[in-house]
C-alpha positions in Angstrom: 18.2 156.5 -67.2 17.9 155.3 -70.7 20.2 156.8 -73.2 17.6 159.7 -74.6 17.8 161.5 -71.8 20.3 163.9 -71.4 22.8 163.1 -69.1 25.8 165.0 -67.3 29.1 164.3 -67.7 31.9 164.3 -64.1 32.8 168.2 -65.8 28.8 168.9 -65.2 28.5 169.6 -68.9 25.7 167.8 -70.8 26.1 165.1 -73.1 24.1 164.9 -76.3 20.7 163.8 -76.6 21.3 160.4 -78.8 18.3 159.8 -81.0 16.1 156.8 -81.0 16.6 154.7 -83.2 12.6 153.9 -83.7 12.1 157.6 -84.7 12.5 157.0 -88.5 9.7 155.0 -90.5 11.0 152.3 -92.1 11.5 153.2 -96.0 13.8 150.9 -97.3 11.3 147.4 -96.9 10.0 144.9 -99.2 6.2 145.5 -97.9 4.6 149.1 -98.2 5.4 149.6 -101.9 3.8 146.7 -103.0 0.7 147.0 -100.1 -0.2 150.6 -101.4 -0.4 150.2 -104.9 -1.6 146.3 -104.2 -4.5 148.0 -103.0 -4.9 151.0 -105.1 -5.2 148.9 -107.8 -6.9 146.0 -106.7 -9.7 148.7 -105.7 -9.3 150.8 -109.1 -9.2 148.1 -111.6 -11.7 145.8 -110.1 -14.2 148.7 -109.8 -13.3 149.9 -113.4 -13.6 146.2 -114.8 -17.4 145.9 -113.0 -18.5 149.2 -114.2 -17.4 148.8 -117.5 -19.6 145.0 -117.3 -22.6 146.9 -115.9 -22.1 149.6 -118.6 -22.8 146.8 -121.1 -26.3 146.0 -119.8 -25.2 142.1 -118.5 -27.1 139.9 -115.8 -26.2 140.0 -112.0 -24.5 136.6 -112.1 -22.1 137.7 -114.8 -21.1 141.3 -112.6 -20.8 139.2 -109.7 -18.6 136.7 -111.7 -16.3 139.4 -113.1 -15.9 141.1 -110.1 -14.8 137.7 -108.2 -12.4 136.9 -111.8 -10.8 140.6 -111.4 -10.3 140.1 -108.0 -8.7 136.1 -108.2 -6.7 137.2 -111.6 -5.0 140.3 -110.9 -4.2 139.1 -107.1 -1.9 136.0 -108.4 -0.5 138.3 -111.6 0.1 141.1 -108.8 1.9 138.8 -106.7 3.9 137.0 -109.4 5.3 140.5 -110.6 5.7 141.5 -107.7 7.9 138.5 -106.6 9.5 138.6 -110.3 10.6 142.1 -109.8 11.8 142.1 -106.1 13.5 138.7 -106.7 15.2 140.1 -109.7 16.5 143.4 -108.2 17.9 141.5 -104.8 19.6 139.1 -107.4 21.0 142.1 -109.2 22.1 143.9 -105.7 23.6 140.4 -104.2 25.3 139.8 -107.3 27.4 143.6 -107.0 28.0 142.9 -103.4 30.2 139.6 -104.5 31.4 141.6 -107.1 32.9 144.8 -103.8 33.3 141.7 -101.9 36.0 140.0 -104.4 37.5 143.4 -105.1 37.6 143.8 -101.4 39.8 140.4 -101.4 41.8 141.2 -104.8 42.9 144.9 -103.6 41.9 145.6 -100.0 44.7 148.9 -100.1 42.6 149.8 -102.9 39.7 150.3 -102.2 40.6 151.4 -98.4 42.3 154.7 -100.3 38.5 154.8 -102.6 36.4 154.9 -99.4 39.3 157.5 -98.1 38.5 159.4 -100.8 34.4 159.4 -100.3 35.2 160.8 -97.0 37.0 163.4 -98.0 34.8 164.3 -101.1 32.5 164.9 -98.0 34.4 167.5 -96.3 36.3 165.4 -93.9 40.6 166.0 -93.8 42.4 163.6 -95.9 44.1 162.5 -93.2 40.7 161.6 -90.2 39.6 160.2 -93.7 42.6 158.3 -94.2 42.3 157.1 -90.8 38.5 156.0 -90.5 38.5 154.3 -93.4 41.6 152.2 -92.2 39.8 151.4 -88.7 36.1 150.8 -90.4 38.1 148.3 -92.7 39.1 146.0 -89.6 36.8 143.9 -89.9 36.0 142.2 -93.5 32.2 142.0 -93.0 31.7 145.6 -91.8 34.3 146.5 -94.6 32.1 145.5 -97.1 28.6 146.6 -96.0 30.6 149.8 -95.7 31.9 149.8 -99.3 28.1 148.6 -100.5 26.1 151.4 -98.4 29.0 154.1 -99.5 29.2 153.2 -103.3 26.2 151.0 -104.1 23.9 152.8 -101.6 22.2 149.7 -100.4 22.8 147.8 -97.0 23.5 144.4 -97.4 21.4 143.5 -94.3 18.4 144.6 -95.1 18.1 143.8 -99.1 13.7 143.5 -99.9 12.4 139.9 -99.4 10.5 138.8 -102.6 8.1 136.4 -100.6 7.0 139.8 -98.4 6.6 142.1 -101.5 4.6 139.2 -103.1 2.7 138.1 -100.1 1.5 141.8 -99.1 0.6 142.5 -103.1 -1.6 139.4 -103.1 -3.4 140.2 -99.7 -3.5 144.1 -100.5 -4.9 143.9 -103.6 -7.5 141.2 -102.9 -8.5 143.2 -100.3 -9.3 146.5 -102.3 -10.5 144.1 -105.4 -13.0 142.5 -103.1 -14.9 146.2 -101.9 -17.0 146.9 -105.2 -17.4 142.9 -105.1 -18.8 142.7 -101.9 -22.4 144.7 -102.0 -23.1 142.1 -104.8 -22.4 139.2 -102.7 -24.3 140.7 -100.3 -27.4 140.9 -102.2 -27.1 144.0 -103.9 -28.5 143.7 -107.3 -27.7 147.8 -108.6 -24.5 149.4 -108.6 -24.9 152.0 -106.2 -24.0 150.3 -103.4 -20.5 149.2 -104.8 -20.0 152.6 -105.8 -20.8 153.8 -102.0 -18.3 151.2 -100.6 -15.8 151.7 -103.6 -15.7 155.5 -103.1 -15.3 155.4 -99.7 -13.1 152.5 -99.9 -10.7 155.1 -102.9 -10.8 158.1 -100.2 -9.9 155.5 -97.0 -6.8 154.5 -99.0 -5.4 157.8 -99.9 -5.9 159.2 -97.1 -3.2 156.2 -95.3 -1.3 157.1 -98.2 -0.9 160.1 -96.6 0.2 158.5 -93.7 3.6 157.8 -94.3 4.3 160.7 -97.1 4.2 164.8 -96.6 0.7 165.0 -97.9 -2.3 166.3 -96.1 -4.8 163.2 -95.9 -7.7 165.3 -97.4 -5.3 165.9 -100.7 -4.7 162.5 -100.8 -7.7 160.9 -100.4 -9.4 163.4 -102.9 -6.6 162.4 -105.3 -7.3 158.8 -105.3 -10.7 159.0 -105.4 -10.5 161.5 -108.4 -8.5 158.8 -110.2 -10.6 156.1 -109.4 -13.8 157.4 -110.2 -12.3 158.8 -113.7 -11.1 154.9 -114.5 -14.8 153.7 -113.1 -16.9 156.3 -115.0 -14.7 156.0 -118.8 -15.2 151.9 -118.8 -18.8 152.5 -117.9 -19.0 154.4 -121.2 -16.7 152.2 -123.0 -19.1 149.3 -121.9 -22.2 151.3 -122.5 -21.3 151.6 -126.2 -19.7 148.2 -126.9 -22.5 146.4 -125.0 -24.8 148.0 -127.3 -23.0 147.5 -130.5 -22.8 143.8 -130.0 -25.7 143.2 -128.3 
């Protein structure tokens, strides 16, 4: 019997149901921020920058080389802020945990009566306060990825890896850089057909957005492709009307 079932105790009582574990998406990784909006604006910018180059009234070879540019460019500068940013927030979150951790060291009677005092700012009697925050401080380790997920609201074992963020940012966003690219390299010599493949490519996206958020896909998908075709159809014009004032 695996422990989600409900079982019966020697009194013939039931016990409680105890969740899975598995139930929960996981919110607090390094990947799915950086995937969605690697994608989003891999697929966004790219098709804005080749619009915009077609709105200026420029040779196939030059779209296709733009479009392959966008894609290569933003990639390596998505992935390097990506890594920049994650790297520099983990730093930031490592560096407060030494920080509880030598305070744990310095004053552990301390900072057993402050996690006390969580507790009971919670609702729970000074004194069951008093008392699991004495047995929860047992053991150093769990003390202090108590003290960090109670006061710093982080867990200490499962801080956002900078080489997933940057790694998923990269892939993502050549991924949904290379859609408006692709029709071209292909063969396609209008822009039609990267428009096809770019709007369906918007919709597809917000519609997974919706995925793992409290949206309906149909909102979502609509959204993003409202956005993106906004971005596509103002660099058209800007490029319409620079192209012809240097041309």
């Amino acid at each position: 019997m695996t422990t989600t079932a409900t079982a019966a105790t020697t009194t013939g009582e039931p016990q409680p149901r105890i969740p899975d574990e598995g139930h929960h998406r996981d919110v607090n990784g390094g990947w799915l921020r950086p995937a969605v909006f690697g994608a989003m604006d891999g697929l966004v910018s790219n098709l804005a920058l080749m619009t915009g180059v077609v709105g200026g009234d420029v040779g196939h070879r030059t779209v296709v080389l733009t479009g392959l540019a966008g894609l290569a460019a933003g990639a390596f500068s998505m992935a390097a802020g990506e890594y920049t940013s994650v790297a520099s927030q983990r730093e930031l979150v490592e560096a407060e945990i030494e920080a509880e951790r030598l305070e744990l060291h310095r004053n552990p009677h301390g900072e057993l009566a402050e996690l006390a005092q969580l507790y009971t700012a919670r609702g729970v009697d000074p004194e069951l306060a008093h008392e699991v925050a004495r047995q929860l401080s047992r053991d150093p380790e769990q003390t202090l990825a108590v003290h960090a997920r109670e006061e710093l609201g982080v867990d200490p074992d499962d801080l956002p890896s900078p080489l997933v963020a940057a790694a998923s940012s990269f892939a993502c966003f050549a991924v949904g850089a290379l859609l408006p690219v692709l029709p071209y390299l292909l063969g396609a010599t209008a822009l039609w057909p990267a428009l096809l493949l770019a709007t369906a490519g918007l919709f597809l996206c917000g519609a997974v957005v919706a995925r793992v958020t409290a949206r309906s896909w149909w909102f979502s998908g609509l959204r993003q492709l409202a956005l993106g075709g906004a971005a596509a159809g103002l660099t058209f014009l800007l490029g319409s009307v620079i192209g012809g004032q240097v041309g």
